[in-house]
C-alpha positions in Angstrom: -69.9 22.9 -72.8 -71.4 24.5 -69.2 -68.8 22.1 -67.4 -65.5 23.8 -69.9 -66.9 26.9 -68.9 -67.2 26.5 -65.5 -63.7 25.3 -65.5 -62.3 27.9 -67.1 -64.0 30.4 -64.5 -62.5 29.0 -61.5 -58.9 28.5 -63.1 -59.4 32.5 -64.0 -60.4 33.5 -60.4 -58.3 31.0 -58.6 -55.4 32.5 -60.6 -56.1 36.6 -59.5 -57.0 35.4 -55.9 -53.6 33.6 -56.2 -51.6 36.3 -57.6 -53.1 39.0 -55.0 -52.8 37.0 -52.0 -49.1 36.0 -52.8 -48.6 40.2 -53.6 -50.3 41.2 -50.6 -47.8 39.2 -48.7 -44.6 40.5 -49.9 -46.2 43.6 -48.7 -46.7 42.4 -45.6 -42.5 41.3 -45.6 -42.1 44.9 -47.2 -43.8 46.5 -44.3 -42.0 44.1 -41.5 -38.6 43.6 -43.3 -39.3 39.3 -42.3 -37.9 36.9 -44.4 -40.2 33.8 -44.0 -43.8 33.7 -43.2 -43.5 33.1 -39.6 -41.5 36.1 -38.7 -44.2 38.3 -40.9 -47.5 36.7 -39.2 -45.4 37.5 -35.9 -44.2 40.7 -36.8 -48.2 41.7 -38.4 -50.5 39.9 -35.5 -48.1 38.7 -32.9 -46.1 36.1 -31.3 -48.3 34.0 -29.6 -49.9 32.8 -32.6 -46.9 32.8 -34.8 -47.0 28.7 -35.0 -50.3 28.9 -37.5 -48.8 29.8 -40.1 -45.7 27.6 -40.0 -47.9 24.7 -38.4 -49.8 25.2 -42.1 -47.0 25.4 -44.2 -45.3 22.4 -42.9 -48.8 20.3 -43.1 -48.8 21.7 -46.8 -45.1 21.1 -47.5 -45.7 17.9 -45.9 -48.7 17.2 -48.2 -47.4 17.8 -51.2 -43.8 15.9 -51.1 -46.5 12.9 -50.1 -47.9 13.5 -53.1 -45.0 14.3 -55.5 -43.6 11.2 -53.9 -46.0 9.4 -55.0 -46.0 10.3 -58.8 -42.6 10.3 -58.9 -42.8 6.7 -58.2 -45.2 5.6 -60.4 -43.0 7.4 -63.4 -40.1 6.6 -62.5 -40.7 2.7 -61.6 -42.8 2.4 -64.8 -39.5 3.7 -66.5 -37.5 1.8 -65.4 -39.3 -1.3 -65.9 -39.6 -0.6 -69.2 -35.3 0.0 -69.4 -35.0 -3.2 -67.6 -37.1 -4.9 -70.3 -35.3 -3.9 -73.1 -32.1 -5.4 -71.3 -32.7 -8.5 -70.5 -29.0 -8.8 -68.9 -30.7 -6.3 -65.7 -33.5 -8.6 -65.6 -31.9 -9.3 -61.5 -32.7 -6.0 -61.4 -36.4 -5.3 -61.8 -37.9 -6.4 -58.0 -35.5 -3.0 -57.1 -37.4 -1.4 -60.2 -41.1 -1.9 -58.4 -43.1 1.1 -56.8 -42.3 0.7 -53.3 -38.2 0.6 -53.2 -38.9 3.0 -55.8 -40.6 5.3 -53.7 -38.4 4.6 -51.0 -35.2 5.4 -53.1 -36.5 8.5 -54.2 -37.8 9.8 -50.8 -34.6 9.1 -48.9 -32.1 9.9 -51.0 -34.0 13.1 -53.6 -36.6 14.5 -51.7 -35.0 14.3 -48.2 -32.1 16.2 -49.3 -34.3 18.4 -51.0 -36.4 19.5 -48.2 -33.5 19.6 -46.0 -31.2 22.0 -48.1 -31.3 25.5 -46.9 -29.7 27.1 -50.4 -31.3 26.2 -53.9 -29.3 28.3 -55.6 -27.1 25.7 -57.2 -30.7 23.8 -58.7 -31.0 27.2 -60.6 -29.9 25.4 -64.1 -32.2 22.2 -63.3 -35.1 24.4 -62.5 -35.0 26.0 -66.2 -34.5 22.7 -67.2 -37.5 21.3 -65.6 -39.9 25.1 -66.8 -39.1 24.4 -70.3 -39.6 21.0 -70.1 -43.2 21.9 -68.6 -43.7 24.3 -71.9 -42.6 22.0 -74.4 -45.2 19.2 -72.5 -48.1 22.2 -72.5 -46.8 23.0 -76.4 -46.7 19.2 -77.5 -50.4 18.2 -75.4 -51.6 21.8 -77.8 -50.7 19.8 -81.3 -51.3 16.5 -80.3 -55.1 18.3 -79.4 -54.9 20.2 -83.1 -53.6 17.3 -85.3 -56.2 15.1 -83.8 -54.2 12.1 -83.0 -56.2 10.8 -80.6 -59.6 11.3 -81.9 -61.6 8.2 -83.3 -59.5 7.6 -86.4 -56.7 8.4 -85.5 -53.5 7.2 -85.2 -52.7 7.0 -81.6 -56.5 6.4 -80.9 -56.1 2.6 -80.4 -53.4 2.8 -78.0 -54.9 5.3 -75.7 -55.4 3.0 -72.3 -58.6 4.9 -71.9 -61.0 6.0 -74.4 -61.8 9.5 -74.6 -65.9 10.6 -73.5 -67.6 12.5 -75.6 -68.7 16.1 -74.1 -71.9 16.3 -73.1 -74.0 19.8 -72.1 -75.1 19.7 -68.9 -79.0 19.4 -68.1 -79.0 20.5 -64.7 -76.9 22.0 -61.5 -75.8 19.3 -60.4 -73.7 18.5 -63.2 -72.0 21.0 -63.1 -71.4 21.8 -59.6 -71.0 18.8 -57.5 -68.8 17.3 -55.1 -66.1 15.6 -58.1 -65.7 19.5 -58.3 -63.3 19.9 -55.5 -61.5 17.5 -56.7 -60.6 20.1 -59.8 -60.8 23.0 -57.2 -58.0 21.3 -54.7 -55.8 20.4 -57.7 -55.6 24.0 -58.7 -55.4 25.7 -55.5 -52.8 23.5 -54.9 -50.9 24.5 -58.0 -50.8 27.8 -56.6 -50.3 27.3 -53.3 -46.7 28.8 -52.8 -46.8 31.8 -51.0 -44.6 30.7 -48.3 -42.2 31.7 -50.8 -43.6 35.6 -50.6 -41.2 37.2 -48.3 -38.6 35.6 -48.7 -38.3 36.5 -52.6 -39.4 39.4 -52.3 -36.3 40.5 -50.0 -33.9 38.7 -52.1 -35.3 41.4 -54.8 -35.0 44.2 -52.7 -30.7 42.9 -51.5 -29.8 42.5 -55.2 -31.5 45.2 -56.6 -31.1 49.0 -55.6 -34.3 51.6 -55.2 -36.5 51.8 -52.5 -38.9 49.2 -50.8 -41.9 51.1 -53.1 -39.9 50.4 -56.4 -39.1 46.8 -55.3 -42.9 46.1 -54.5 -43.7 47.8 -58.1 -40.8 45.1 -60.0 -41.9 42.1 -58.0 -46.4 42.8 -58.4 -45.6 43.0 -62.2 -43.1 39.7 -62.2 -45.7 37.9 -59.8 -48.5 39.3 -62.8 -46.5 38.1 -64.9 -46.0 34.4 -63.7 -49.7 34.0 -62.8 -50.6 34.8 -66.0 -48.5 32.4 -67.7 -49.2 29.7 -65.2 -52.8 30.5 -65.7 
C-alpha cells in the first residue's frame, strides 16, 4: 500500500541522514581530538555556547531512560505477575510485583547505576547478549509473518489481544501524510538518535588501533555503514 511505502521511504532516509550525521561528527572529534560532544561543539564553534549540545543530550538521555523506564515496567511487572501466579506460595508477593514499585525498583537500583557508571566495559558480554536477542526477536516476528500464524485461521489468531486491520490503499493525502505520522517519524529518529556516542568511539578506535587519524576515519565510516544498514 501508499502508507508501506511511505514508511519504508522515511526509515531509508532517516537511516543515511542518521549514518552521515553520526560520521560527520567523528570527523569533527577527528579534527578537534574531543572526546565527548561538548568538548567538540566547543572546540568547532566555541565556548560560550558549549552548554547546547550537552543541555540536549541530557534532555534526550533524560527522555529516553523515562521512556525505557517505562517499558521496562510494564514487562517486567507483567512477568512477574504471571511467576507469582504460578506459585501460589509468593502470592504475599504480588502488590511488590505491580507497575509502580516496579518502576521504582528498576529506576533506582538498574537504571541509576546505569546512567551513573562512567566505564561500560564490563556490560560488553550482556550487550551481545541483549543484540542477539534483538535478531532472534526480528528473525522469530519474520516466520511468525511467513507461516501466517496470526492471520484469520490461524492458530495464534484467537489469542491475539487485538485483531489485525486489513491494509487499505490510500484515497487521498491525507492518509498518508498526517499528524499520527510523527508519531512513526519520532520513534525512528529516536532509534537513531545516538550520536553523543560519535567522538567518543571514534577515539577509542583511533587508541587501540594504529594508522593515522585518515585510516581511523576510513575503519569507523565503513563500521558506522555497516551498523546503519543492519539497523535499517
Amino acid at each position: 500500500s501508499q502508507g508501506l511505502l511511505v514508511a519504508t521511504v522515511i526509515i531509508i532516509s532517516m537511516t543515511l541522514l542518521s549514518g552521515y550525521t553520526f560520521q560527520m561528527v567523528a570527523e569533527s572529534s577527528a579534527d578537534t581530538g574531543a572526546a565527548d560532544f561538548g568538548n567538540t561543539w566547543a572546540a568547532s564553534v566555541g565556548d560560550s555556547s558549549a552548554w547546547l549540545p550537552r543541555l540536549a543530550v541530557g534532555i534526550m538521555s533524560f527522555t529516553t531512560c523515562t521512556v525505557y523506564a517505562m517499558i521496562l515496567a510494564d514487562l517486567s511487572s507483567s512477568i512477574l505477575q504471571t511467576c507469582l501466579a504460578s506459585v501460589p506460595m509468593l502470592g504475599a508477593l504480588k502488590p511488590f510485583c505491580a507497575r509502580t514499585p516496579t518502576l521504582i525498583g528498576l529506576t533506582c537500583f538498574v537504571l541509576l547505576p546505569l546512567c551513573l557508571a562512567e566505564d561500560f566495559s564490563s556490560l560488553a558480554f550482556t550487550s551481545t547478549l541483549g543484540l542477539a536477542a534483538c535478531a532472534y526477536l526480528a528473525l522469530f516476528s519474520i516466520w511468525r509473518a511467513l507461516d501466517g500464524s496470526y492471520l484469520p485461521g490461524g492458530k495464534f489468531f484467537k489469542l491475539a489481544p487485538y485483531q489485525p486491520s486489513p491494509l487499505m490503499g490510500a484515497s487521498k493525502l491525507d492518509d498518508i501524510v498526517n499528524p499520527r505520522a510523527l508519531i512513526f517519524l519520532s520513534n525512528i529518529s529516536t532509534a537513531y538518535m545516538n550520536h553523543g556516542m560519535a567522538p567518543a568511539t571514534f577515539q577509542e578506535l583511533i587508541r587501540g588501533s594504529s594508522g593515522t587519524s585518515s585510516q581511523g576515519l576510513r575503519r569507523y565510516a565503513m563500521a558506522v555503514a555497516g551498523a546503519f544498514a543492519v539497523a535499517g
